[in-house]
C-alpha positions in Angstrom: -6.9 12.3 -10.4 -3.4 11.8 -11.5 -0.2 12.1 -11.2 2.3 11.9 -13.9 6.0 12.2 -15.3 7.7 10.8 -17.9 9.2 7.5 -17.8 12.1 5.5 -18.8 11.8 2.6 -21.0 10.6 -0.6 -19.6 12.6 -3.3 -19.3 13.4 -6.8 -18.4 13.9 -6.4 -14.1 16.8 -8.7 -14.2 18.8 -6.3 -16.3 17.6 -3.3 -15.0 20.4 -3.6 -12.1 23.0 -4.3 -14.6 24.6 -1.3 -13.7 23.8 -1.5 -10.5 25.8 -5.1 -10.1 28.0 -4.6 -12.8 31.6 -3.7 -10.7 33.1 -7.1 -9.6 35.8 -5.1 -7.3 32.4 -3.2 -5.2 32.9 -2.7 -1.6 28.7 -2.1 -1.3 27.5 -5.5 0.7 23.9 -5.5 -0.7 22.9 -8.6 0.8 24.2 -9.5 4.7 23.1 -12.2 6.5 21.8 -10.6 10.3 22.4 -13.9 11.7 25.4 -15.4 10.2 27.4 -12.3 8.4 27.5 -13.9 5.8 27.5 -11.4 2.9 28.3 -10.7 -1.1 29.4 -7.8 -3.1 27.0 -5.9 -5.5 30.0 -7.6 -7.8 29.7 -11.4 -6.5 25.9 -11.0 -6.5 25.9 -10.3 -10.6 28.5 -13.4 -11.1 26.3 -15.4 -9.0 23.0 -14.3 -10.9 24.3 -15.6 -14.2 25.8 -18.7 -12.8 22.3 -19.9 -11.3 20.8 -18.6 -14.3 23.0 -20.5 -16.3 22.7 -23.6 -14.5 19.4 -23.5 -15.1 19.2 -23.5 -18.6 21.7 -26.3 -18.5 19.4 -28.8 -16.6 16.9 -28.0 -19.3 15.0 -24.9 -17.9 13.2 -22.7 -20.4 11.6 -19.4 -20.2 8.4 -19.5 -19.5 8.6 -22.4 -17.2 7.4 -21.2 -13.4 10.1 -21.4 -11.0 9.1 -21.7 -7.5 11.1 -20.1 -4.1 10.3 -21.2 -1.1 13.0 -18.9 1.2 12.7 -16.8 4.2 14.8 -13.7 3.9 18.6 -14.7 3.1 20.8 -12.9 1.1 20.9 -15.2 -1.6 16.8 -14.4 -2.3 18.1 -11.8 -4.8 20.6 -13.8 -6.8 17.8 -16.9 -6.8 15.1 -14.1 -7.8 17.4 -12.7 -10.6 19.0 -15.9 -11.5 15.5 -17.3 -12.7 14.1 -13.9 -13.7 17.1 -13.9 -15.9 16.4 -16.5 -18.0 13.0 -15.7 -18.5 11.7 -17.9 -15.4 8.2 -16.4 -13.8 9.3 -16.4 -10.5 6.5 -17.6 -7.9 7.6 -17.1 -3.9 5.7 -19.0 -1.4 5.6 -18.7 2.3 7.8 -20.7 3.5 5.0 -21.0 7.1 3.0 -22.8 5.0 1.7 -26.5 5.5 2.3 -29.7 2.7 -1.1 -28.5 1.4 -0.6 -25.0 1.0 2.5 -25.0 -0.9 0.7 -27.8 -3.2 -2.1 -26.0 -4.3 0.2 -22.9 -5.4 3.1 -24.7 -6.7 0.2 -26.9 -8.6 -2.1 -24.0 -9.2 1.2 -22.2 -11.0 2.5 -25.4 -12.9 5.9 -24.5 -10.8 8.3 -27.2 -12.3 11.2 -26.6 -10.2 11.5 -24.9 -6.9 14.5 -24.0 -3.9 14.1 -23.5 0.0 16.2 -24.8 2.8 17.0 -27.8 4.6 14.4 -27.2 7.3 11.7 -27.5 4.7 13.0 -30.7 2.4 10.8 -33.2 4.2 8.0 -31.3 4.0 9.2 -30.8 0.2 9.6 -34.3 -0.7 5.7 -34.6 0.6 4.9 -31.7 -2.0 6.6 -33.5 -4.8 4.4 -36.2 -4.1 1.5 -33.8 -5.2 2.7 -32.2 -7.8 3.9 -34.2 -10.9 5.1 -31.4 -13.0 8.0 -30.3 -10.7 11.0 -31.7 -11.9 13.8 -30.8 -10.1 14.1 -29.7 -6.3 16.9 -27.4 -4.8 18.6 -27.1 -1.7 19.9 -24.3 -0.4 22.3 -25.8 2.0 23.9 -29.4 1.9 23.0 -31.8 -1.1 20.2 -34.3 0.1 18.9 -37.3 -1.8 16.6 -35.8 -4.3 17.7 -32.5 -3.9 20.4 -30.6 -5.8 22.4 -28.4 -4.0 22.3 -24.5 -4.9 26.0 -24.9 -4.4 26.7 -27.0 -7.0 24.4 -24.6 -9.2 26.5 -22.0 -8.2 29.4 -23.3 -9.3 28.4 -23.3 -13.5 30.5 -21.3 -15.9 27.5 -18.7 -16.2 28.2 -18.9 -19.9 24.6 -19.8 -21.0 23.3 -16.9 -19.1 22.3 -14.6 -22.2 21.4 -11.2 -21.4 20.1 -10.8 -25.1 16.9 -12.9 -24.5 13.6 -12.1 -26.1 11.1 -10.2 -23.3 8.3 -8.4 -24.1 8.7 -6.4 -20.8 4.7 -5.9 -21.2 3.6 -8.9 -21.4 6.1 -11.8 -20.1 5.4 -12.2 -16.4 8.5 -11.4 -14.3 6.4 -12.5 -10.6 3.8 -14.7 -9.7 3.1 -14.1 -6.1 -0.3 -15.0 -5.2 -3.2 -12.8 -3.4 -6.7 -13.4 -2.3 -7.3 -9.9 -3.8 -10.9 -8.5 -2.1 -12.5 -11.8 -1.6 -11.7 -15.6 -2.0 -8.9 -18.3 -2.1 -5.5 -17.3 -3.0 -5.2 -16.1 -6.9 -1.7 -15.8 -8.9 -1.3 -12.5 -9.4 0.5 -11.7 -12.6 2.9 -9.1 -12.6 5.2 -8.6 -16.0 8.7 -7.0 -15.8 6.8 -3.3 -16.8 4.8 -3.3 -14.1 7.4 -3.9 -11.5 9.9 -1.3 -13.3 7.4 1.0 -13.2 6.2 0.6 -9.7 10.4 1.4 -8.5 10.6 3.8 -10.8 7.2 5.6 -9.1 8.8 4.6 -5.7 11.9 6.5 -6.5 10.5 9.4 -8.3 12.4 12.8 -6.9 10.3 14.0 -3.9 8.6 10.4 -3.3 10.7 9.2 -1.1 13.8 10.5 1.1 16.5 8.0 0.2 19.7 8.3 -1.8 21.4 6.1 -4.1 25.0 5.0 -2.9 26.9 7.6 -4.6 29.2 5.3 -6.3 29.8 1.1 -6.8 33.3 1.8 -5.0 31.9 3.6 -1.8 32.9 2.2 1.4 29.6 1.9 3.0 29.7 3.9 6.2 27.8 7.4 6.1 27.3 7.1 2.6 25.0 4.0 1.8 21.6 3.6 2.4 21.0 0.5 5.3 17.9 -1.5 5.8 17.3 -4.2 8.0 14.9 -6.3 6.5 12.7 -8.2 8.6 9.9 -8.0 6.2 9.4 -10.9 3.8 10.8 -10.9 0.1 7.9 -13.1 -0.4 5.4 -11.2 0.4 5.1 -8.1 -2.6 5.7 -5.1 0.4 9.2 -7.0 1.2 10.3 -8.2 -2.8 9.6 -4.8 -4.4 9.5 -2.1 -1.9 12.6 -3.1 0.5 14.4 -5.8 -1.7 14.8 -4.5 -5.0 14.0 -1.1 -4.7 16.8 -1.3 -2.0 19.3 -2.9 -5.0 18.6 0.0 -6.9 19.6 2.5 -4.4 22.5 0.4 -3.7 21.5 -0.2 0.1 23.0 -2.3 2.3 20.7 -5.1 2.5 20.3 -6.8 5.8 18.3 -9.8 5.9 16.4 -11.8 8.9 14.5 -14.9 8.2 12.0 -14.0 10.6 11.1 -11.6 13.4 12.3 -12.3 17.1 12.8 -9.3 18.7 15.9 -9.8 20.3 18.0 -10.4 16.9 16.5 -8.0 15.2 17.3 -4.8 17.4 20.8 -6.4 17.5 21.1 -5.8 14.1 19.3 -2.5 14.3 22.2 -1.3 16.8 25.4 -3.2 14.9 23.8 -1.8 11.4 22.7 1.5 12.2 19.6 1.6 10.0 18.9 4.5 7.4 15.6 3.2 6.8 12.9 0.9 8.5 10.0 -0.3 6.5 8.0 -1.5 9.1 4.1 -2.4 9.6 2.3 -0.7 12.6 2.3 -3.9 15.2 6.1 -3.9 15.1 5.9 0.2 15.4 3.9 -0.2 18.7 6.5 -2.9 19.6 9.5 -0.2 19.3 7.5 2.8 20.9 6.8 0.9 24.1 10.2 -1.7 24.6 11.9 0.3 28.0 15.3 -0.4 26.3 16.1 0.9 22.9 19.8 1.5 22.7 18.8 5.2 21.2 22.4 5.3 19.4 21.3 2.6 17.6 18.9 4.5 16.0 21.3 7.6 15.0 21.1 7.6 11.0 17.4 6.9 10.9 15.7 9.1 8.8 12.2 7.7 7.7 10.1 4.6 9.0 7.9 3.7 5.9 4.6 2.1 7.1 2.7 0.0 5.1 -0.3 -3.3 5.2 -2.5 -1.5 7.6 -3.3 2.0 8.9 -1.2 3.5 11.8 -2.6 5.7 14.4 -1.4 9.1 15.1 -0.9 8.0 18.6 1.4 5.4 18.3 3.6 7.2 15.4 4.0 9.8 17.8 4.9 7.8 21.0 7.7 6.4 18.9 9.0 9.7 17.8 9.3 11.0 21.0 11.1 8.0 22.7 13.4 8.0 19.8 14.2 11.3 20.2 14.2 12.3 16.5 11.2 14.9 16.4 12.3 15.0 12.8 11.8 11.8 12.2 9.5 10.5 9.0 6.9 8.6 9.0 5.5 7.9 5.7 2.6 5.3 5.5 1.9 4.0 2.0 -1.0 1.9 0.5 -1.0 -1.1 -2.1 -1.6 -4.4 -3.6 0.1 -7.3 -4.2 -2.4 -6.2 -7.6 -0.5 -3.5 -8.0 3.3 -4.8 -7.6 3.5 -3.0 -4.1 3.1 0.8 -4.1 0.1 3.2 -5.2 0.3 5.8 -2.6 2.6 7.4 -0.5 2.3 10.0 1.9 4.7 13.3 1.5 8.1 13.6 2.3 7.1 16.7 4.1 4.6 14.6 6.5 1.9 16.4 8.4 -0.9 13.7 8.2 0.1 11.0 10.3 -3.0 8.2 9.5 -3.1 9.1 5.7 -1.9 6.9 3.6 -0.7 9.6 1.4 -1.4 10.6 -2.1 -0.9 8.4 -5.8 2.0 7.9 -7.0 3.1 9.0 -10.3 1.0 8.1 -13.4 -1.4 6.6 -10.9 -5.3 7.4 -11.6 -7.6 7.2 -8.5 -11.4 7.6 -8.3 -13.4 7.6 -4.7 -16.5 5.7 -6.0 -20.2 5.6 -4.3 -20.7 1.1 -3.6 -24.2 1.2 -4.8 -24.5 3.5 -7.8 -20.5 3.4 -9.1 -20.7 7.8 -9.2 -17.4 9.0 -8.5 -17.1 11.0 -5.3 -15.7 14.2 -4.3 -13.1 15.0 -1.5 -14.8 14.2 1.9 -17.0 11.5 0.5 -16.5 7.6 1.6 -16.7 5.2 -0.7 -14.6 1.9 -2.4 -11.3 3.5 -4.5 -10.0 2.4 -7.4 -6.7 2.5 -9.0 -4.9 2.3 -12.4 -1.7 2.9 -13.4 1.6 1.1 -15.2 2.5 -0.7 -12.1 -1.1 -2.4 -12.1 -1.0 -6.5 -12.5 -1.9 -8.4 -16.1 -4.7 -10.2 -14.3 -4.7 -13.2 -12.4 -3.2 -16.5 -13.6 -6.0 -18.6 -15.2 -8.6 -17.0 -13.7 -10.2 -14.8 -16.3 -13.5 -14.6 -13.8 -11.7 -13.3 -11.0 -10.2 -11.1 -13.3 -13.0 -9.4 -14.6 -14.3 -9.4 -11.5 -11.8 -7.2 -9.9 -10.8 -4.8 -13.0 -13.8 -3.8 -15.1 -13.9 -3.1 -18.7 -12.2 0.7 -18.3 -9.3 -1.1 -16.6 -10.1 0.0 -13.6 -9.2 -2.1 -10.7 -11.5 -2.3 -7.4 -9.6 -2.2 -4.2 -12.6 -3.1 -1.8 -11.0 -0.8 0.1 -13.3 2.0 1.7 -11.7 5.4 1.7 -11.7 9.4 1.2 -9.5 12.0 0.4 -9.5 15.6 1.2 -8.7 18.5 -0.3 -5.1 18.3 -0.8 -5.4 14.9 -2.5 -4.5 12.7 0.8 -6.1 9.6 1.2 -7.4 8.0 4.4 -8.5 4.4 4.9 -12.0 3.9 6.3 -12.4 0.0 5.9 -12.8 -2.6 4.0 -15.7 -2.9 1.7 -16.4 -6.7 2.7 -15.7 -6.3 6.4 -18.5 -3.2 7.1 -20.8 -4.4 9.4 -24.5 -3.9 8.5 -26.7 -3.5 11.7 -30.0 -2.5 10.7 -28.8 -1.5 7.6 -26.7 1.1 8.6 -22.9 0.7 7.8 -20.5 -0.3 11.3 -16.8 0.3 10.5 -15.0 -2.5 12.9 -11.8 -0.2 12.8 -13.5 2.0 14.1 -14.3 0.5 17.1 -11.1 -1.0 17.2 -9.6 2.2 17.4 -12.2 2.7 20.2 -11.4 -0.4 22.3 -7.4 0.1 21.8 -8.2 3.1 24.4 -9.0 0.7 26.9 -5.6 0.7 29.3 -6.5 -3.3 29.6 -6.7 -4.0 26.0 -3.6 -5.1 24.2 -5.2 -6.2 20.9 -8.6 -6.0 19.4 -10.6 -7.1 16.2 -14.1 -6.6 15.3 -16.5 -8.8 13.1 -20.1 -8.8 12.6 -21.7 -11.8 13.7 -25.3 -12.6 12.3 -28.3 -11.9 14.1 -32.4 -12.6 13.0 -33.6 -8.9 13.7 -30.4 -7.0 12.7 -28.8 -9.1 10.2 -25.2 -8.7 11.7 -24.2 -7.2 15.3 -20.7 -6.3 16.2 -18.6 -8.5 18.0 -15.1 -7.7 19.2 -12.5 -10.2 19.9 -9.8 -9.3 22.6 -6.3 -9.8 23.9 -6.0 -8.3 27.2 -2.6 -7.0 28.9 -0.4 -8.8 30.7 -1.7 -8.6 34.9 -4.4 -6.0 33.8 -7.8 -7.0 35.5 -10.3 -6.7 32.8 -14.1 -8.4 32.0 -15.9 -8.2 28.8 -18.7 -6.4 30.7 -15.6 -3.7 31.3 -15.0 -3.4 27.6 -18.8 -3.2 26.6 -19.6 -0.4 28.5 -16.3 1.7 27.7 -17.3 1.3 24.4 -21.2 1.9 25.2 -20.8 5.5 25.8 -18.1 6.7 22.9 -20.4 5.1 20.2 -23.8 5.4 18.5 -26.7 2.4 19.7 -26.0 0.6 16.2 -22.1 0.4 17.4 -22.5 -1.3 20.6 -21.0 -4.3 20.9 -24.1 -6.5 21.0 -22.7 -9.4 19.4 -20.4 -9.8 22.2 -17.0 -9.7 23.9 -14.5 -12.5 23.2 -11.0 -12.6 25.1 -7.7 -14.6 22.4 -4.7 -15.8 23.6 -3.8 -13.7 20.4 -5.6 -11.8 17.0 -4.9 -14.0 14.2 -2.6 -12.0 11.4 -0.3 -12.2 7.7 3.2 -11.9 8.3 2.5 -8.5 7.1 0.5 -7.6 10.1 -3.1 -8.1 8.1 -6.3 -8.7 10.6 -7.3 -12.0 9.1 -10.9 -11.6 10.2 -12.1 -14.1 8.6 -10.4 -16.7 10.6 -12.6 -15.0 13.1 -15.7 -15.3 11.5 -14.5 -19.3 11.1 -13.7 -19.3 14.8 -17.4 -17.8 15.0 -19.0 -20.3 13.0 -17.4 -22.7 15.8 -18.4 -21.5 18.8 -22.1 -21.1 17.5 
């Protein structure tokens, strides 16, 4: 099945908002600071691009050489992204949580020879550098520090070696190099070229896809007419670089930017900014739909909540709806990959599905697949999806095995993602293919028992794994964070589960109470830091 329309031509990404950043005089603040205020005009932030671009080339930079960001969400993430994009950099971003070794093995793994983050990182950096022999320059984005240059000084260069007539092949030069454990395994640079990403924003912003408006002109004065995010999800991470950042550049939004979530800041901003649009994942939609003091003005302009990294339950979409207020409110909740530059589904403008994740985008082929024989499957039928389409990744850096692995030889690429879809071409998330639990041989979905256990008034949080036993194979195990001053023993949650679920179900593996479930940034289960906490305790 498909959905299709005809496209533009694709293009380098950097000059795709040409027009976009082209009028020095704009009074459109794309990027804002939520902390500081500090801010730039869709006309400072194209000077700015071509000075760090330029700068670049003038320390001896070269396409084709990886350039690495290490950044939480600022405002100067776009001009960095488009700076070294610009010049024909691959641009790899790396969480900026991550330890001395973690930031090693991608900045090695990605032969990154120069790389920017901020002074709270540079010791940690100078420990990196140590590793890596190919980086060559480090970057500051603060103060100048010995060893480091400062992005300041960058930002100072003429801009006149910045040449917008360079050589791409928008098909085959890489644009990002974000990296993914895909469906199993150790992280994997993901290549993504500048087609795939111009498609995926031009599927995103297809007419009907999504309800958001561009800012009607470069002059506008902001107000009622401009779109406004707050952005509290990560530009590192694919979701918050190409669904929020740039797709928000394109529309000419209002870019607010917080370097991390603390709840307190961010509803600030949320009240001072008066938010259009909230791409959100589902923990920090339960966070809104139960906090007893939501400034409800704050919330006036809002008119969609996109949902994404993990399926949403009807329940809690509809407790925020009502205690906002806004019974037209939408909720659209949207599937993808880092794979597959962000986006291949997104549910309907006109929403009645709340827990699909909608339908494919444009020129996006999906097929429902049976796990054992590879027969595709009709509507109703569970089984692993798989996508293709002009937003789908090149393949992963230097790993022609795990390549091949995940997109066989009719391009198709396998999700590991257990679904179905009904009649009307919506799509609904069952589980993951690697996480079903096998008791007897018979398939245990642990989101569905999670969904189950969430019931429970003394459960806060819950995560299921299958733990291994000699005469079932695997039995279901369910780790649990319970609520603040709420009385509750693991027998409690066995038997509330006991009688809403088939024998296989039960939770025989056990009942184990966290301080917390560990998750991405993105609000991912990472289960299998639960199986490794498993392995532990056995």
């Amino acid at each position: 099945m498909a959905q299709s329309y005809s496209f533009g031509k694709a293009i380098h990404v950097p000059q795709s908002f040409e027009a976009k950043l082209s009028v020095s005089n704009s009074k459109c603040p794309p990027p804002e600071c939520g902390l500081t205020g500090r801010k730039y005009s869709y006309g400072k932030v194209r000077e700015l691009v071509r000075r760090f671009g330029s700068a670049l080339v003038r320390m001896g930079f070269r396409k084709g050489e990886v350039f690495g960001m290490i950044l939480p969400n600022l405002p100067e993430f776009p001009i960095v992204l488009l700076g070294a994009a610009g010049i024909g950099m691959p641009v790899t971003t790396v969480n900026p949580t991550y330890t001395v070794g973690e930031i090693a093995r991608q900045l090695q793994n990605s032969n990154t020879t120069v790389v920017v983050t901020i002074p709270q990182l540079t010791e940690a950096l100078r420990q990196v550098a140590q590793l890596c022999p190919k980086l060559r320059r480090l970057v500051v984005l603060g103060n100048p520090e010995e060893g480091f240059t400062s992005i300041g000084e960058l930002l100072q260069d003429s801009g006149d070696l910045f040449d917008e007539k360079i050589e791409i092949d928008p098909s085959m030069d890489t644009f990002v190099l974000p990296y993914s454990s895909g469906t199993t395994g150790l992280p994997k640079g993901v290549l993504l070229t500048n087609s795939n990403v111009t498609a995926n924003i031009q599927q995103i912003e297809h007419p009907g896809t999504m309800k958001v408006s561009a800012c009607p002109t470069t002059n506008c004065d902001a107000s009622d007419l401009q779109e406004v995010f707050v952005c509290v999800l990560p530009f590192f991470h694919i979701y918050g670089m190409v669904s929020v950042m740039l797709t928000g550049l394109d529309h000419g939004a209002k870019l607010v930017t917080l370097p991390r979530f603390e709840s307190e800041s961010f509803l600030e901003n949320v009240h001072q900014h008066r938010p259009t649009m909230l791409q959100l994942v589902p923990p920090l939609v339960s966070y809104l739909s139960v906090r007893p003091d939501l400034k409800l003005e704050s919330f006036r302009r809002l008119h969609t909540i996109i949902i994404g990294a993990a399926p949403l339950g009807p329940a809690v979409a509809n407790m925020l709806i009502e205690r906002l207020g806004k019974p037209d409110l939408l909720m659209q909740e949207g599937y993808g990959m880092t794979e597959t530059s962000s986006v291949t589904h997104l549910s309907p403008i006109v929403n009645n599905k709340i827990g699909s994740f909608g339908e494919p985008l444009s020129r996006t082929q999906v097929k429902v697949v049976d796990v054992e024989t590879g027969e595709s499957l009709g509507p109703g039928q569970q089984g692993e999806m798989c996508v293709r389409g002009p937003q789908m990744m090149k393949g992963y850096h230097n790993n022609e095995k795990a390549t091949k692995e995940t997109v066989d030889s009719d391009g198709w690429l396998h999700t590991g993602d257990i679904v179905y879809y009904d009649e009307e071409n919506q799509f609904f998330v069952v589980d993951r293919l690697k996480e079903l639990i096998k008791v007897k041989g018979l398939q245990v979905s642990p989101s569905e028992l999670e969904d189950v256990i969430r019931r429970h008034s003394g459960v806060s949080d819950v995560a299921v794994i299958g733990v291994p036993d000699e005469i079932a194979g695997e039995l279901p195990r369910a780790y649990v964070v319970k609520k603040k001053g709420v009385a509750v023993s693991k027998e409690d949650i066995a038997e509330f589960v006991d009688v809403k679920v088939a024998p296989h179900k039960k939770l025989k593996g056990g009942v184990v109470f966290l301080d917390s479930i560990p998750k991405t940034n993105t609000g991912k289960l990472l289960r299998r830091e639960l199986k490794h906490l498993n392995t532990s305790l056995s």
